[in-house]
Backbone of each chain as ProteinMPNN parsed JSONL, in Angstrom:
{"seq_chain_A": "XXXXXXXXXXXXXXXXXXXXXXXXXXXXXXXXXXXXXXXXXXXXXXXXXXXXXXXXXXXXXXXX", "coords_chain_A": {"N_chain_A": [[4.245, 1.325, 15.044], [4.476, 0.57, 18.493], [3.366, 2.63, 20.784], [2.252, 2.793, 23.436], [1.094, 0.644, 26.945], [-1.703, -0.102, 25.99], [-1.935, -0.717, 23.532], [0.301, -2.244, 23.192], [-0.914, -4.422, 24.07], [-2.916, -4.979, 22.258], [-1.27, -5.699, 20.282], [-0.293, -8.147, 21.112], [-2.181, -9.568, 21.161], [-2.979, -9.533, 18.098], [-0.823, -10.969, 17.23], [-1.203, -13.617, 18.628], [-4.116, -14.412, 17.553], [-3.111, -14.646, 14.671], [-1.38, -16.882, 15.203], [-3.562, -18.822, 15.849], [-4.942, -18.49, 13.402], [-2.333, -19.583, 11.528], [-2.318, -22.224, 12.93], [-4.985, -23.474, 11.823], [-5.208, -23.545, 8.833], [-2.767, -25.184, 9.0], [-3.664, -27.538, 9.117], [-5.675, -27.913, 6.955], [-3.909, -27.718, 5.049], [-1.984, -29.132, 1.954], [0.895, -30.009, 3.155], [3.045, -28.889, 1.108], [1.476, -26.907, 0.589], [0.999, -25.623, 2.856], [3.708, -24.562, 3.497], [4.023, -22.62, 1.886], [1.63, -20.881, 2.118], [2.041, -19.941, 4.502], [3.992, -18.369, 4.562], [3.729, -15.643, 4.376], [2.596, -14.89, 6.757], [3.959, -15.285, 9.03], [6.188, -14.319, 8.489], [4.533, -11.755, 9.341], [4.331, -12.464, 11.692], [6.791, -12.24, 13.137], [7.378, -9.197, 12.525], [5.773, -8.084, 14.035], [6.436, -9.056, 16.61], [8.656, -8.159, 17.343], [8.511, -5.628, 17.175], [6.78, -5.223, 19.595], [9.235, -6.276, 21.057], [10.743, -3.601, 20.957], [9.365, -1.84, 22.101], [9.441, -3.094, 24.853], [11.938, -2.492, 25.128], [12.549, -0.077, 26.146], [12.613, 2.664, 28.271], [10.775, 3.333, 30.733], [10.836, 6.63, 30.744], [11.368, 6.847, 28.256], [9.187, 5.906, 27.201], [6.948, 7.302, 27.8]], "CA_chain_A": [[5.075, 1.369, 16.245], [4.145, 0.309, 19.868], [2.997, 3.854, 21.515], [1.548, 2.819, 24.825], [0.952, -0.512, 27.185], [-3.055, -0.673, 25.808], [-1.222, -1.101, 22.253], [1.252, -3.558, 23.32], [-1.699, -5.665, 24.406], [-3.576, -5.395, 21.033], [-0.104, -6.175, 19.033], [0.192, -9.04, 21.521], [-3.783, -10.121, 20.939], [-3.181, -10.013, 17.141], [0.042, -12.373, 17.501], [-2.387, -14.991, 19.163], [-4.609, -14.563, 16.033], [-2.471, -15.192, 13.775], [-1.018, -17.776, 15.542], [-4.301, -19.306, 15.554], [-5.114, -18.786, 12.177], [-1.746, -20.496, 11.089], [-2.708, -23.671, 13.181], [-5.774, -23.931, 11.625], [-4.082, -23.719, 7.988], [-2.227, -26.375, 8.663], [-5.092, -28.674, 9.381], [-6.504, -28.416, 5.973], [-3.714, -28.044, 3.408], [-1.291, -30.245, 2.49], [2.946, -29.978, 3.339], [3.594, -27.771, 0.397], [0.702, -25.979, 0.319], [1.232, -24.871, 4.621], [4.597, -23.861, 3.709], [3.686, -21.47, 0.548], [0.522, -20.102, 2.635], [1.773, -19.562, 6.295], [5.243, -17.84, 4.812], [3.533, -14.148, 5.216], [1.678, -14.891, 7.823], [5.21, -15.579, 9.359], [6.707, -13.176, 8.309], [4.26, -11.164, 9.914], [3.855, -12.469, 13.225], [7.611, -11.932, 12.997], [7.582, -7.956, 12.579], [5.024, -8.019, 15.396], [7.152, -9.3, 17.524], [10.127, -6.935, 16.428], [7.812, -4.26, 17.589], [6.948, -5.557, 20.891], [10.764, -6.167, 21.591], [11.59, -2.667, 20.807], [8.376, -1.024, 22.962], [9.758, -3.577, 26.004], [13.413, -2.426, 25.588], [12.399, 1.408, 26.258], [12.2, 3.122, 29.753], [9.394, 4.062, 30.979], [10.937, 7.764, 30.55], [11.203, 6.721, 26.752], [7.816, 5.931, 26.409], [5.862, 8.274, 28.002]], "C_chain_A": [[4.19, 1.449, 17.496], [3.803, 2.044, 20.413], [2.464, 3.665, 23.242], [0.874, 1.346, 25.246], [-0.323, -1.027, 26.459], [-2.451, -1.107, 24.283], [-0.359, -2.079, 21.844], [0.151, -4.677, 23.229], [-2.603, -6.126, 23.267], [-2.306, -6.297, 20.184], [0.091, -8.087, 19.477], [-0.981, -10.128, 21.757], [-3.347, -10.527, 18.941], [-1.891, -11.184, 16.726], [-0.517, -13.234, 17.994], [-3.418, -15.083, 17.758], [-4.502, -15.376, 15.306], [-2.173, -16.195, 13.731], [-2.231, -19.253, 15.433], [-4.767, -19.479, 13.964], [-3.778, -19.569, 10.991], [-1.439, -22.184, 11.447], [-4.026, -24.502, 12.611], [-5.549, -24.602, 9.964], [-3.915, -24.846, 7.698], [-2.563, -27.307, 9.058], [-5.577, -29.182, 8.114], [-5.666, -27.908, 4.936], [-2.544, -29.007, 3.729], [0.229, -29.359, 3.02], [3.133, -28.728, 2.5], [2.479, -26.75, 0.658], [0.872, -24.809, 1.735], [2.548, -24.38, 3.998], [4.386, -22.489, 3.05], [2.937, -20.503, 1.682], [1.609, -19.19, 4.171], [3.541, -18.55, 6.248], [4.973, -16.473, 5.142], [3.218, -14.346, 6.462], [3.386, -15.139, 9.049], [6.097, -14.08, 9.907], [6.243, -11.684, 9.087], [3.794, -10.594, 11.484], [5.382, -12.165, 13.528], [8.173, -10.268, 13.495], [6.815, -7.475, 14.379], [5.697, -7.832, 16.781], [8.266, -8.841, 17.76], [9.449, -5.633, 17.347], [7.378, -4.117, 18.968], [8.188, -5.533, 21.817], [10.933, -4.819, 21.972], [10.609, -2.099, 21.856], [9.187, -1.501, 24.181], [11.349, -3.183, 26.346], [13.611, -0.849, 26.134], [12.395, 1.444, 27.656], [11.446, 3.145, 29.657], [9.902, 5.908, 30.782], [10.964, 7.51, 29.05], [10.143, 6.629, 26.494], [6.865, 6.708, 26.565], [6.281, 9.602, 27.56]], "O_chain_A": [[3.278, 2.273, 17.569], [4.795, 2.605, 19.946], [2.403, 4.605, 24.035], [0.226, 0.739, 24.394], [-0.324, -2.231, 26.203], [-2.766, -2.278, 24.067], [-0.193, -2.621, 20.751], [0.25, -5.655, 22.487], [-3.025, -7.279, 23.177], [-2.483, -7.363, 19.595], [0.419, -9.001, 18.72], [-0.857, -11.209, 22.332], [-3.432, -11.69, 18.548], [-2.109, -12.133, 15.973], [0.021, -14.193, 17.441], [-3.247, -16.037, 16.999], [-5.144, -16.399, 15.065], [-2.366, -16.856, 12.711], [-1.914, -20.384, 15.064], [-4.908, -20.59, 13.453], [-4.094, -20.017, 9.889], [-0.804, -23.039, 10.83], [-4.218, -25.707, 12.776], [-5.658, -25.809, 9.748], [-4.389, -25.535, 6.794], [-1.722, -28.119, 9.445], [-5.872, -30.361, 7.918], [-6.232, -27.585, 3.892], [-2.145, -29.501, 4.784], [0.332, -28.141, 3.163], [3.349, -27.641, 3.035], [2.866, -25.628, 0.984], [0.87, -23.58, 1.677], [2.351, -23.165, 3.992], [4.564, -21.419, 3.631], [3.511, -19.503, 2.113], [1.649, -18.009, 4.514], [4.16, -18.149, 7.234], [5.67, -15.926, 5.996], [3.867, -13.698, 7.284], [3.035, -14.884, 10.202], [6.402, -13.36, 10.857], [7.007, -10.767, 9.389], [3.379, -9.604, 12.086], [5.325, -11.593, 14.616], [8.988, -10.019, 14.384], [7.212, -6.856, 15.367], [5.618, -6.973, 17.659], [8.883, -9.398, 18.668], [10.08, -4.869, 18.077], [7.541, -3.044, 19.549], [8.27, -5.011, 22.929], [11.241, -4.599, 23.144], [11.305, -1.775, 22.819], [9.747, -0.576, 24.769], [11.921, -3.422, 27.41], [14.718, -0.457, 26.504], [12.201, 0.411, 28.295], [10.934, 3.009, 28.546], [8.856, 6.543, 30.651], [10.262, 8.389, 28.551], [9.79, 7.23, 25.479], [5.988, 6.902, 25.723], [5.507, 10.555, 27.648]]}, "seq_chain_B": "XXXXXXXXXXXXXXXXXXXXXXXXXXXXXXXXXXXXXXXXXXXXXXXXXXXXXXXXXXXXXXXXXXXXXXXXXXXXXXXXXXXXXXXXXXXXXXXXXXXXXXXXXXXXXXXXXXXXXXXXXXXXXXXXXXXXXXXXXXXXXXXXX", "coords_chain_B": {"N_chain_B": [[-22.178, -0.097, -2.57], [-19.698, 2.045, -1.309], [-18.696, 3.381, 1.813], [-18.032, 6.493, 2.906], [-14.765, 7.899, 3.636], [-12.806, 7.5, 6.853], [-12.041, 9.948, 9.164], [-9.356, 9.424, 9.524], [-8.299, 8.108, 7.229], [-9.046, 5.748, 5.93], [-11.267, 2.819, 5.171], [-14.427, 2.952, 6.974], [-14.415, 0.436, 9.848], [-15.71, -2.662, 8.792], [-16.745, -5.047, 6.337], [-16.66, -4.806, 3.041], [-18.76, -5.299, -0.138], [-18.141, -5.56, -3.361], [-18.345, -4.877, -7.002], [-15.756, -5.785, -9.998], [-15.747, -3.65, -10.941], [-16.55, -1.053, -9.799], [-14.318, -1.77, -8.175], [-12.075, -1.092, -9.412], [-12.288, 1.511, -10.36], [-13.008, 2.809, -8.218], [-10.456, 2.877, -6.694], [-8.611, 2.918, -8.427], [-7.723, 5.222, -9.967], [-6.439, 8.618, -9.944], [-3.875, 9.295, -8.666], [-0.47, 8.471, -10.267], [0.972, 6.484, -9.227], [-1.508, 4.971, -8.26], [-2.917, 4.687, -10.262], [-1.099, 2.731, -11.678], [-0.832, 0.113, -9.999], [-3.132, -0.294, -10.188], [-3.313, -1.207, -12.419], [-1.326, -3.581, -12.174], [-3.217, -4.972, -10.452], [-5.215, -5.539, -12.326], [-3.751, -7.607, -13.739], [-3.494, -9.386, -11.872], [-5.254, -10.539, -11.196], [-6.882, -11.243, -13.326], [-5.062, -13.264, -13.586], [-5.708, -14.731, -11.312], [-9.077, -15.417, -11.998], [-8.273, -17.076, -13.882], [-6.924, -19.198, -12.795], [-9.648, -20.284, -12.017], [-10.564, -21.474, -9.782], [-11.242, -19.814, -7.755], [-12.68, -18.431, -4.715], [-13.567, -16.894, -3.477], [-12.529, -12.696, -2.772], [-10.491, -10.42, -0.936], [-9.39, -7.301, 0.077], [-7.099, -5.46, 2.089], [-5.862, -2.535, 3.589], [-3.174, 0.337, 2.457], [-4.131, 0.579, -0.014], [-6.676, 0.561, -0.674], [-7.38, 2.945, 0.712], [-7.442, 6.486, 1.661], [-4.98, 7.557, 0.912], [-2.522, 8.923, -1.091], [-0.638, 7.852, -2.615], [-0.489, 4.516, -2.109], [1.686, 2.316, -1.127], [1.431, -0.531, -1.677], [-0.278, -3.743, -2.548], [-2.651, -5.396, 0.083], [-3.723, -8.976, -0.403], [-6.233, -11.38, 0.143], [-6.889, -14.641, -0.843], [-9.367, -16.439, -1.207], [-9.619, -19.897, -1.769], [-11.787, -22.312, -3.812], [-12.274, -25.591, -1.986], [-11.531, -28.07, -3.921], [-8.903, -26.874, -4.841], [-5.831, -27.608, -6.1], [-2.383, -26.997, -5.354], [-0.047, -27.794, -6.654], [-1.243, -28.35, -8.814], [-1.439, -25.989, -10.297], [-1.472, -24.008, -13.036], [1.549, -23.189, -15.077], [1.528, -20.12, -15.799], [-0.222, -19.203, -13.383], [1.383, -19.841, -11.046], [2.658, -17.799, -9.812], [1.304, -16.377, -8.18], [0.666, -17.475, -5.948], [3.264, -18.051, -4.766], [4.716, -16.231, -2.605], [6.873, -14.16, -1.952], [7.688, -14.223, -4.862], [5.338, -12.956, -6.295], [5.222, -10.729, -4.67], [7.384, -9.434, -5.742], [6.251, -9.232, -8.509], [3.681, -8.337, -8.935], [3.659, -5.763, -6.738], [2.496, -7.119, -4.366], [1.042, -8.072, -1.171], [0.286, -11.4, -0.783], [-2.171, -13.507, 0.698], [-3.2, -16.794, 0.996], [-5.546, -19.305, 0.962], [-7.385, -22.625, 1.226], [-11.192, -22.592, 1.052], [-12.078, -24.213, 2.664], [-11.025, -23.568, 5.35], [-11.92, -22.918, 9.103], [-14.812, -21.473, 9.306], [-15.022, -19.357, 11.562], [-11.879, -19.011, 12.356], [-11.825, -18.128, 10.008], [-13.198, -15.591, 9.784], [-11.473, -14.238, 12.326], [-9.114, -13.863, 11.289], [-9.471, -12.136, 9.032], [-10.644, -9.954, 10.539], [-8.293, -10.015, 12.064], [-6.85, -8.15, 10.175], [-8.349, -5.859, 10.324], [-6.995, -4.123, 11.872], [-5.274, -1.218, 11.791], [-2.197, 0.075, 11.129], [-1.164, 1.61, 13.139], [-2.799, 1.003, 15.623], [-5.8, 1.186, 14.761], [-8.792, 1.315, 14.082], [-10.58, -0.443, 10.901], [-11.402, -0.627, 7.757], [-12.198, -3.061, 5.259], [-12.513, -4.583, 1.716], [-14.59, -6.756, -0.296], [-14.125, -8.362, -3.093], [-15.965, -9.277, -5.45], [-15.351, -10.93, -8.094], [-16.465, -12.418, -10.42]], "CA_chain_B": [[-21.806, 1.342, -2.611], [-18.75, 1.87, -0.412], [-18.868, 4.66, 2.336], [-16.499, 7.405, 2.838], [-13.091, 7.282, 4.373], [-13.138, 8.28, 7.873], [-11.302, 10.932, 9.357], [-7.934, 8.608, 9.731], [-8.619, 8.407, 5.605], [-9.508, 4.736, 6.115], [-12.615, 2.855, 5.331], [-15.063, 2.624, 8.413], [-14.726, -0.892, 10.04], [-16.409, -3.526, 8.189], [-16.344, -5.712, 5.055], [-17.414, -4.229, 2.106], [-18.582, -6.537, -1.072], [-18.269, -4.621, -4.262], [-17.529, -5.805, -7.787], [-14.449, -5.436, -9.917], [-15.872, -2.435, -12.245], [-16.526, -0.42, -8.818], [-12.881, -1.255, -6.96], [-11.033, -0.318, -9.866], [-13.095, 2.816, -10.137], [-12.754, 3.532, -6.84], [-9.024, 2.774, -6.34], [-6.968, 3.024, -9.094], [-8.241, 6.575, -10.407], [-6.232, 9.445, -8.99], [-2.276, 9.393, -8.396], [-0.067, 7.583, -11.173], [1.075, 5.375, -8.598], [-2.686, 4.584, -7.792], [-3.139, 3.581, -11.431], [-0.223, 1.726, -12.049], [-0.767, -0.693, -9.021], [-4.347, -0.785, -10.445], [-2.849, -1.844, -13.979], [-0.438, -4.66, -11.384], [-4.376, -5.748, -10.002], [-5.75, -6.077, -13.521], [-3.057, -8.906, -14.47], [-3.461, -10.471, -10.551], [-7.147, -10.723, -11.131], [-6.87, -12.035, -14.238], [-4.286, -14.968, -13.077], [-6.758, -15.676, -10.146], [-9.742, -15.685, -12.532], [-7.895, -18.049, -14.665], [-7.126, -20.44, -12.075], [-11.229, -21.331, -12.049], [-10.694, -22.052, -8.552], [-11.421, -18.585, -6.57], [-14.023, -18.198, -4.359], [-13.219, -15.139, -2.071], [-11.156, -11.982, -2.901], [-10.611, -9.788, 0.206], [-7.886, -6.469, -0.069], [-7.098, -4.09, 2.808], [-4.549, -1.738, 3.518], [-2.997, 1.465, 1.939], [-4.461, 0.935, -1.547], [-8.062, 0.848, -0.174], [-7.637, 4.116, 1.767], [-7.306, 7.736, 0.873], [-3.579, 7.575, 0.438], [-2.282, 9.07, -2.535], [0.454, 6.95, -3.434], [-0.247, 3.564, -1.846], [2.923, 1.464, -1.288], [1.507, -1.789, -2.249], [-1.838, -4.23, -2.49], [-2.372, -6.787, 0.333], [-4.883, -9.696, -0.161], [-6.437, -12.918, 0.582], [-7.458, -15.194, -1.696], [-9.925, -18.073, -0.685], [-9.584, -20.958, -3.113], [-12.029, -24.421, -3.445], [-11.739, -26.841, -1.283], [-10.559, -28.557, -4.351], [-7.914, -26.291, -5.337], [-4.77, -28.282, -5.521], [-1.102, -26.303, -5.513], [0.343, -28.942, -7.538], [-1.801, -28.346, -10.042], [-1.817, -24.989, -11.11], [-0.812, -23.733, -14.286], [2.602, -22.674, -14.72], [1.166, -18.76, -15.911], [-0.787, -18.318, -12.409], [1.765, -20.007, -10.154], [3.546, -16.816, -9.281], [0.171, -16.271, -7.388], [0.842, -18.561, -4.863], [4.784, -17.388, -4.158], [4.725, -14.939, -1.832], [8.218, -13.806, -3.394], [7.588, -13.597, -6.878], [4.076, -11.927, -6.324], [5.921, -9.266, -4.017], [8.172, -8.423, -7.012], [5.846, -8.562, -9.438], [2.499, -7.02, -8.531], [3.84, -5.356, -5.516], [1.084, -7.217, -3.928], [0.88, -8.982, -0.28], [-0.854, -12.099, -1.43], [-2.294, -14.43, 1.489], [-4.199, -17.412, 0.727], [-6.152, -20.219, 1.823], [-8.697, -22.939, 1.327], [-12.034, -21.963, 1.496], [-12.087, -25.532, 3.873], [-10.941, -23.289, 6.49], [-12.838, -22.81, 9.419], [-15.481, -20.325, 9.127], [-14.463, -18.672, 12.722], [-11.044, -18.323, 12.197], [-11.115, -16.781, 8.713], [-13.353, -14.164, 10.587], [-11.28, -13.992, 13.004], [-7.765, -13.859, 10.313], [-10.026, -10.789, 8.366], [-10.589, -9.694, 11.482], [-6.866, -8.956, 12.529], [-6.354, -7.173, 9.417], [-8.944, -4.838, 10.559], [-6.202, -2.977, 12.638], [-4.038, -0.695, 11.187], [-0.085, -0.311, 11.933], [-1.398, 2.155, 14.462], [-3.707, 0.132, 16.062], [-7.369, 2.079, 14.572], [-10.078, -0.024, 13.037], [-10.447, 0.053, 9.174], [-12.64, -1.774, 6.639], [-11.668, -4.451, 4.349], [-13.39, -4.863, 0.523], [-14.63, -8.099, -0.698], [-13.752, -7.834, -4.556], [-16.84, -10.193, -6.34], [-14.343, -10.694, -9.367], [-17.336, -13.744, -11.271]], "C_chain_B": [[-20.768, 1.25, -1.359], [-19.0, 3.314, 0.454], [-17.499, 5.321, 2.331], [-15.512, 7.52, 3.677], [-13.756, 8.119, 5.632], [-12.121, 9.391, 8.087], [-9.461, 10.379, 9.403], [-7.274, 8.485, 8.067], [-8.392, 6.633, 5.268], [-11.112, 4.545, 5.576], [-13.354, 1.972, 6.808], [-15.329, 1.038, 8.609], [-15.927, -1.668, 9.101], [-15.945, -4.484, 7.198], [-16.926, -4.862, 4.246], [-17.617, -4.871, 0.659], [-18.593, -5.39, -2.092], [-17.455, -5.332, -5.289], [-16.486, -5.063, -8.397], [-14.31, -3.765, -10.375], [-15.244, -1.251, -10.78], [-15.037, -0.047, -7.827], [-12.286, -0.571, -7.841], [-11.486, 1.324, -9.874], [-12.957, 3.686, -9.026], [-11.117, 4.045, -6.578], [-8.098, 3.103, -7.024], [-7.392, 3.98, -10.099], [-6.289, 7.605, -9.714], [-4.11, 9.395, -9.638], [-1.453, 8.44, -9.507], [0.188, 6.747, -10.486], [-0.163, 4.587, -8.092], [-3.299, 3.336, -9.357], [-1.957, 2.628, -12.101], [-0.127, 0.49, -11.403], [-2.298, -0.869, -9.348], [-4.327, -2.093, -11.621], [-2.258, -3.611, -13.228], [-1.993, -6.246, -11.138], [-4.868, -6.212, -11.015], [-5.524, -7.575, -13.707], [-2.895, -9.946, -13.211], [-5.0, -11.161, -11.069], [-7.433, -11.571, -12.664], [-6.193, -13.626, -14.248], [-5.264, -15.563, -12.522], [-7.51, -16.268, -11.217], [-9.153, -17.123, -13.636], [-7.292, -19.346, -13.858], [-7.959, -21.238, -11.899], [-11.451, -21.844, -10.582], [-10.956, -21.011, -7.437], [-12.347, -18.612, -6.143], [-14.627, -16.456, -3.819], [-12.159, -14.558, -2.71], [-11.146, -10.933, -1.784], [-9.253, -8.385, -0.254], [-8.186, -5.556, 0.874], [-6.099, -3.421, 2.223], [-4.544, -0.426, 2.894], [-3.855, 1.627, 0.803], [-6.236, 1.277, -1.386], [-8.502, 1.683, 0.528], [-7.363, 5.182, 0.814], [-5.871, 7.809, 0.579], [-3.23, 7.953, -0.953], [-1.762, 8.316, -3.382], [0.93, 5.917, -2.61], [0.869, 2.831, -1.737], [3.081, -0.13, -2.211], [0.211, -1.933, -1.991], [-1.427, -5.594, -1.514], [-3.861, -7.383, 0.009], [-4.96, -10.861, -0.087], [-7.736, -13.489, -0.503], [-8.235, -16.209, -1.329], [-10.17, -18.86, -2.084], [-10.744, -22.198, -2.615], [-11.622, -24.765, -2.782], [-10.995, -27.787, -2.235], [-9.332, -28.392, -5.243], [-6.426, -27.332, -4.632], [-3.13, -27.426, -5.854], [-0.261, -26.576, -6.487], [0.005, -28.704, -9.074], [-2.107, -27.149, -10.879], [-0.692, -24.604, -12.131], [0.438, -23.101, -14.082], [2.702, -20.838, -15.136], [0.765, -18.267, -14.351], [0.464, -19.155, -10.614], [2.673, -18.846, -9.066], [2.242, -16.275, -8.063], [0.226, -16.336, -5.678], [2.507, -19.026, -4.209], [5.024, -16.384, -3.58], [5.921, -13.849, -2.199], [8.065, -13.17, -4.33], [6.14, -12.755, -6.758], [4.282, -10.836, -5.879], [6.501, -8.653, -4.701], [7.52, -8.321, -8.515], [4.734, -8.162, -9.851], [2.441, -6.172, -7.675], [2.302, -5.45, -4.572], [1.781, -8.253, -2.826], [-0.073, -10.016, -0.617], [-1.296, -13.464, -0.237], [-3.622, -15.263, 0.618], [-4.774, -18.433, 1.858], [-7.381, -21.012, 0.955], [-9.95, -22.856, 1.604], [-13.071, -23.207, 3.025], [-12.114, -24.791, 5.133], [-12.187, -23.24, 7.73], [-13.849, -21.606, 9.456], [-14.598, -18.655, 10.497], [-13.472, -18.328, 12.675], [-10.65, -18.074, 10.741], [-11.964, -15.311, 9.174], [-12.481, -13.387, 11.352], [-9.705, -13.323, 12.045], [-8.71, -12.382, 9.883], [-10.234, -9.462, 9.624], [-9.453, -8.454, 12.107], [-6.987, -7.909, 11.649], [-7.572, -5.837, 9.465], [-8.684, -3.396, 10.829], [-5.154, -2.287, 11.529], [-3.234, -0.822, 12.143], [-0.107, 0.406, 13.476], [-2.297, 2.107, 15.503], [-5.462, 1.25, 16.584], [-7.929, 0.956, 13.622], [-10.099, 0.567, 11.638], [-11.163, -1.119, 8.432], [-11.772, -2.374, 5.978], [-12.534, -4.434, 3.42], [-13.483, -6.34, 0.175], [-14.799, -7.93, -2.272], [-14.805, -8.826, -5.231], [-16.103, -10.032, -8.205], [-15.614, -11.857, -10.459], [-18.596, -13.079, -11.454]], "O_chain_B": [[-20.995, 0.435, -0.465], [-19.453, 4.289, -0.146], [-16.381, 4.959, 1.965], [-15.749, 6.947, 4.74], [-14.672, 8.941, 5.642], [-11.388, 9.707, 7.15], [-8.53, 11.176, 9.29], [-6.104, 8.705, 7.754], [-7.595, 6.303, 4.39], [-11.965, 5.429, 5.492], [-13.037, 0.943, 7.405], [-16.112, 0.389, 7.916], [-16.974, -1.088, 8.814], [-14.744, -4.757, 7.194], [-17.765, -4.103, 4.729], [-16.53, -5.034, 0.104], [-19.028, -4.299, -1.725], [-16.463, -6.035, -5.095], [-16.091, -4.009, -7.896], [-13.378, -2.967, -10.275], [-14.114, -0.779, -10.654], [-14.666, 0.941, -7.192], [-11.85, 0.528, -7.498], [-10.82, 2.181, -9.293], [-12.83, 4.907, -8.945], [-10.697, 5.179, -6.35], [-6.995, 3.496, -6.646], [-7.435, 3.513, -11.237], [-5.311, 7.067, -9.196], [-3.511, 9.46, -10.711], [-2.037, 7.358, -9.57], [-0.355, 5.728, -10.912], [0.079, 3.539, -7.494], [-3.722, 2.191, -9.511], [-2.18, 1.872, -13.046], [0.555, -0.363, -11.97], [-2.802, -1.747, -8.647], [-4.87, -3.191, -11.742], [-2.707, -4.661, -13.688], [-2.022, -7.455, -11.364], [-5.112, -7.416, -10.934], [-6.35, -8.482, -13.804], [-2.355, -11.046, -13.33], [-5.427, -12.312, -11.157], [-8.26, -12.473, -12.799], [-6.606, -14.694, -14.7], [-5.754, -16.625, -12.908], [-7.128, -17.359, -11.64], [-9.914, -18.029, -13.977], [-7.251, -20.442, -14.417], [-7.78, -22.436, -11.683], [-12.416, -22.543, -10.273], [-10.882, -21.364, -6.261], [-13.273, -18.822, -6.927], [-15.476, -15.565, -3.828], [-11.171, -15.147, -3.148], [-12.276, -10.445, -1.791], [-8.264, -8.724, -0.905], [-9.202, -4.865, 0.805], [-5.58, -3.466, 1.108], [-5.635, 0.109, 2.697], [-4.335, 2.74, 0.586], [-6.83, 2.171, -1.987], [-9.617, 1.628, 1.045], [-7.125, 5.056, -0.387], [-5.774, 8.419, -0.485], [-3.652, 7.294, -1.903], [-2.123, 8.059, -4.53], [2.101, 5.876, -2.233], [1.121, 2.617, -2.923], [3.957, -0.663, -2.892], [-0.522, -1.076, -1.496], [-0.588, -6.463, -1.753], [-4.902, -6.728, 0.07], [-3.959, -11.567, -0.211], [-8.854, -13.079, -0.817], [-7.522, -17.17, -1.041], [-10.735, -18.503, -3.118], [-10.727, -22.828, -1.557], [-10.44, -24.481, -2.588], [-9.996, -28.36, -1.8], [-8.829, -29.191, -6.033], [-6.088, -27.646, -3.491], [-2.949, -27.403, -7.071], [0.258, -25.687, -7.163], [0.671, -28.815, -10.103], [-2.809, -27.163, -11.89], [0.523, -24.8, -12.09], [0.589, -22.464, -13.039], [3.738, -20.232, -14.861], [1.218, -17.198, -13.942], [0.218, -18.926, -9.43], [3.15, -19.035, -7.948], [2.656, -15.745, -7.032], [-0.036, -15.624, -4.708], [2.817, -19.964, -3.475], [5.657, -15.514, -4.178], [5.668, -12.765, -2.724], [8.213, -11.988, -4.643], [6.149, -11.699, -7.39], [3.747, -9.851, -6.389], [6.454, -7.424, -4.645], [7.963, -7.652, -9.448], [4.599, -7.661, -10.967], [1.359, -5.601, -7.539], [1.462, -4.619, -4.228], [2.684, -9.037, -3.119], [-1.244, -9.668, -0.764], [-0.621, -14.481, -0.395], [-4.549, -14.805, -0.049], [-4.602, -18.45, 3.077], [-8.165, -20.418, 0.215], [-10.055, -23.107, 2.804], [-14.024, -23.086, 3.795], [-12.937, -25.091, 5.997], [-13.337, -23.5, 7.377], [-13.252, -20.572, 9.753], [-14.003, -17.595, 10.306], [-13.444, -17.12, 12.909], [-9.509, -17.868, 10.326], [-11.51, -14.183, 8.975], [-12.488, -12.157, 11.283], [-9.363, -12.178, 12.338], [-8.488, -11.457, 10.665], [-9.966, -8.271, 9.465], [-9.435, -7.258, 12.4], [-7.209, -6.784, 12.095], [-7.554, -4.953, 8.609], [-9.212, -2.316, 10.563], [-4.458, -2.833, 10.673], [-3.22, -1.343, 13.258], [0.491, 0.1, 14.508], [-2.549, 3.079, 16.215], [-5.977, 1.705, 17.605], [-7.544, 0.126, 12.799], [-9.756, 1.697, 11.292], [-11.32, -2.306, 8.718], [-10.567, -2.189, 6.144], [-13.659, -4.267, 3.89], [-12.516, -7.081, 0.351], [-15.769, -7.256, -2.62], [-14.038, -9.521, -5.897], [-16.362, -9.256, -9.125], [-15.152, -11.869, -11.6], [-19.523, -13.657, -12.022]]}, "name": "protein", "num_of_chains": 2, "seq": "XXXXXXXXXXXXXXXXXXXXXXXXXXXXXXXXXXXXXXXXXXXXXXXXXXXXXXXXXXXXXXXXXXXXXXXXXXXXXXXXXXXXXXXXXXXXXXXXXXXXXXXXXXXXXXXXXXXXXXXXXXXXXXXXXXXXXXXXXXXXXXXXXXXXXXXXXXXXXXXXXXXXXXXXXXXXXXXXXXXXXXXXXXXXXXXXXXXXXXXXXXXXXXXXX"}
């Protein structure tokens, strides 16, 4: 869970990552093979972003 | 030789190469749930190995920390460049189902060609550096050959 803006900005560094590492992926396998591979990776840029939502929907009296 | 957990009960940033005698030794000692999810790795490690096509085995997470009673195993598999999907046996395909490997090694199983580019599989090992609470943490490299 999101705790504080310097944390947002890592969660929102390793979503670029990922993002990168599922474009690269799908450079070098084929059709089936990108879907199989990149479904965690999905899945996980997914939660990420779940977690970001919920930090950005808080006050600022909620978070601090 | 692996160093000792840090104070978070993590291992201290890095990779760490170590073979299989050593992880299980290390890891799946301790808590019944520690060795029963060791017993899960046995019969993963054995699929891989029987694919003939592994190059890289990588595992962070809970099971590689001091945790008593791990939740699950994640890892990344680097395969040949001429590992084909198509073609694997119908024993180790559950491998390569993110699905069926979740229900039946309770294992996160990422893969990949070892084609990739060097930079961003650093950079992919990398992420998983962070824990959930964003603190640095080591990663093992499992020499299973």
């Amino acid at each position: 869970m999101i705790q504080n803006d310097e944390q947002l900005l890592k969660a929102q560094q390793s979503i670029i990552n990922l993002q990168k590492v599922l474009l690269e992926l799908r450079k070098v396998h084929s059709k089936q093979e990108y879907r199989a591979i990149s479904e965690p990776i999905l899945l996980e840029i997914q939660q990420r972003e779940q977690d970001i939502l919920e930090y950005l929907s808080k006050t600022k009296a909620e978070v601090s | 030789m692996l160093p000792e957990f840090n104070i978070d009960g993590n291992l201290p940033e890095g990779i760490y190469t170590i073979g299989a005698e050593e992880f299980f030794n290390s890891f799946s000692t301790g808590s019944g749930r520690r060795k029963w999810l060791g017993r899960q790795l046995h019969e993963l490690f054995r699929l891989v190995k029987l694919t003939g096509k592994v190059e890289r085995v990588f595992v962070w997470g809970s099971f590689i920390s001091a945790k008593e009673s791990p939740n699950d195993v994640d890892l990344l598999l680097l395969m040949n460049v001429d590992f084909q999907l198509e073609e694997v046996s119908e024993e180790c395909k559950c491998l390569f189902n993110y699905g069926e490997a979740r229900v039946r090694f309770n294992a996160d199983i990422f893969w990949a060609k070892s084609s990739i580019d060097n930079e961003i599989l650093k950079l992919w090992l990398d992420t998983y550096q962070n824990t959930k609470d964003f603190k640095r943490r080591g990663i093992v490299e499992v020499k299973l050959l």
